[in-house]
C-alpha positions in Angstrom: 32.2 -11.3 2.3 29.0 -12.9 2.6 25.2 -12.0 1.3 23.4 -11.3 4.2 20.0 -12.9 3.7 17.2 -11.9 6.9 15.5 -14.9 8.4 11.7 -15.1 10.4 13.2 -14.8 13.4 15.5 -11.7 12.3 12.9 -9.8 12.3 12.0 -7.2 15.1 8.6 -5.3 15.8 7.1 -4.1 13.0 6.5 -0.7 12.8 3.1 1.2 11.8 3.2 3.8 9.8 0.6 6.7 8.2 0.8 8.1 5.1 -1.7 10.9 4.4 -3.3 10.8 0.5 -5.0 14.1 0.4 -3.7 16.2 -2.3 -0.9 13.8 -3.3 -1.2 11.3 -6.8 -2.7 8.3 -5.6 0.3 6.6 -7.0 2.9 8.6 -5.1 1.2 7.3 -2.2 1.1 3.7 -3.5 4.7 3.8 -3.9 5.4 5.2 -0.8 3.1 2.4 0.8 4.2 -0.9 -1.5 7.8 0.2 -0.2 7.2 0.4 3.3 5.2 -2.8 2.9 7.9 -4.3 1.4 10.5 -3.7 3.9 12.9 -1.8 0.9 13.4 0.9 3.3 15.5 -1.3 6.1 19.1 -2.3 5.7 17.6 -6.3 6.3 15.4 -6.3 3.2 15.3 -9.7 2.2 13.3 -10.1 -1.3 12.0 -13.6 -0.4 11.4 -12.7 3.3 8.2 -10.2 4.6 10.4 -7.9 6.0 7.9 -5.0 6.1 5.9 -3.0 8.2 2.1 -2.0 8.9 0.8 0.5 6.8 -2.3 3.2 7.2 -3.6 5.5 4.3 -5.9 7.7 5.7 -7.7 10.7 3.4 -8.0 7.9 0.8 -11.1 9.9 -0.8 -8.6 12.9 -1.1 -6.5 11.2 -3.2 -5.6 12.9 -6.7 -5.6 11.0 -10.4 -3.5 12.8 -12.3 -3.1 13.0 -16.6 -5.9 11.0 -18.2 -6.2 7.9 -15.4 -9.0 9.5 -13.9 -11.2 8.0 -17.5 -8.9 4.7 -17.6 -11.2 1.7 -17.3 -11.0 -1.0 -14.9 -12.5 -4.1 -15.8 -13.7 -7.0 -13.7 -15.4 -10.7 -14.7 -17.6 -12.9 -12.5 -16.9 -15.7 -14.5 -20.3 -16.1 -15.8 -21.2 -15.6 -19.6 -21.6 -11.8 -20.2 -20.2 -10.8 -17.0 -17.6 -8.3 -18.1 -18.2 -5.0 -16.1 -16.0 -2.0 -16.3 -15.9 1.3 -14.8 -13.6 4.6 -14.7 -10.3 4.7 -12.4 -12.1 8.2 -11.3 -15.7 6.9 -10.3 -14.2 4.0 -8.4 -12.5 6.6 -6.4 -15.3 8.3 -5.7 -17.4 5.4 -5.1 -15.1 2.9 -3.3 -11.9 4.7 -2.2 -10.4 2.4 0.3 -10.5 -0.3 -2.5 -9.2 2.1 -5.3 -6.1 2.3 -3.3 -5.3 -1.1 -2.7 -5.9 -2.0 -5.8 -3.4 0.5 -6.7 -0.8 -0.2 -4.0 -1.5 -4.3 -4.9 -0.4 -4.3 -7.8 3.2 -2.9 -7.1 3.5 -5.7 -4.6 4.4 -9.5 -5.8 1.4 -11.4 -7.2 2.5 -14.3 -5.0 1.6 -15.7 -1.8 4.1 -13.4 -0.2 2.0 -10.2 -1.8 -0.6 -11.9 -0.4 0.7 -11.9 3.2 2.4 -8.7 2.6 -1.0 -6.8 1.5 -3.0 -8.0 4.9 -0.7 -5.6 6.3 -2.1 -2.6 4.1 -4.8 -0.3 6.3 -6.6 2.0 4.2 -9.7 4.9 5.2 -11.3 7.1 3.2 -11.2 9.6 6.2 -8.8 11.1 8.2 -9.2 9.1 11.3 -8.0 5.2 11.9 -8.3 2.6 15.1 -4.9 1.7 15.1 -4.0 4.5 18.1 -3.2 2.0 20.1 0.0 0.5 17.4 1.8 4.1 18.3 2.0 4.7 14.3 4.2 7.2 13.3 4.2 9.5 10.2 5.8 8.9 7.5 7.6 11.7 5.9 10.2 10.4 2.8 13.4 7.9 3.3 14.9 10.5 6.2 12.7 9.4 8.6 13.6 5.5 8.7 17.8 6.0 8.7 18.5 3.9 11.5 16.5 1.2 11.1 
């Protein structure tokens, strides 16, 4: 019996899906989102192959820290001399929440050039509404909902 191993040209349309952050841990909803991004939840997941789908995280700003990582620190450098700046996983929430949860959601995703393809397929809004109507995304709703395919 052979390893099955998906190829480019394997792969069908990709569906969208929405997950919906208020009142869930932010990083329930990261793993939720780095899996569907991934393309773990299809029977052709390929680990070297983008096998995934579009994903949308709307209610961002509703998103919950739970234990102490609302005062974890996040720090960031320019490069220049002195540059270091840091802030609290909480008031970058508050301030930025579309960028608190990809951050999140990136760093379950490979640091390579495929989680950098993969994560350009990673919609998130701090609101409840999103332009991608058109894409016909369905909800997600746990491992259930994708048996099939």
């Amino acid at each position: 019996m052979k390893t099955y191993s998906a190829k480019q040209k394997d792969i069908e349309q990709r569906t969208w899906w929405v997950l919906d952050a208020a009142g869930r841990s932010m990083g329930r909803v990261a793993t939720d989102a780095a899996k569907l991004l991934r393309g773990k939840h299809k029977p052709i997941f390929t680990p070297h192959v983008d096998t995934g789908d579009f994903v949308i995280i709307v209610n961002a700003s509703r998103a919950v820290l739970t234990g102490n990582k609302g005062e974890e620190r996040i720090y960031r450098h320019s490069g220049w001399p002195g540059a270091l700046k840091s802030k609290s996983r909480a008031e970058e929430l508050e301030a930025r929440p579309e960028e608190a949860m990809r951050r999140v959601v990136r760093g379950m995703i490979p640091h390579n050039r495929l989680g950098d393809a993969i994560i350009n397929k990673l919609k998130v809004y701090a609101g409840p509404d999103h332009p991608h109507q058109a894409q016909g995304p369905k909800v997600w709703n746990g491992p259930a909902e994708s048996a099939g395919g």
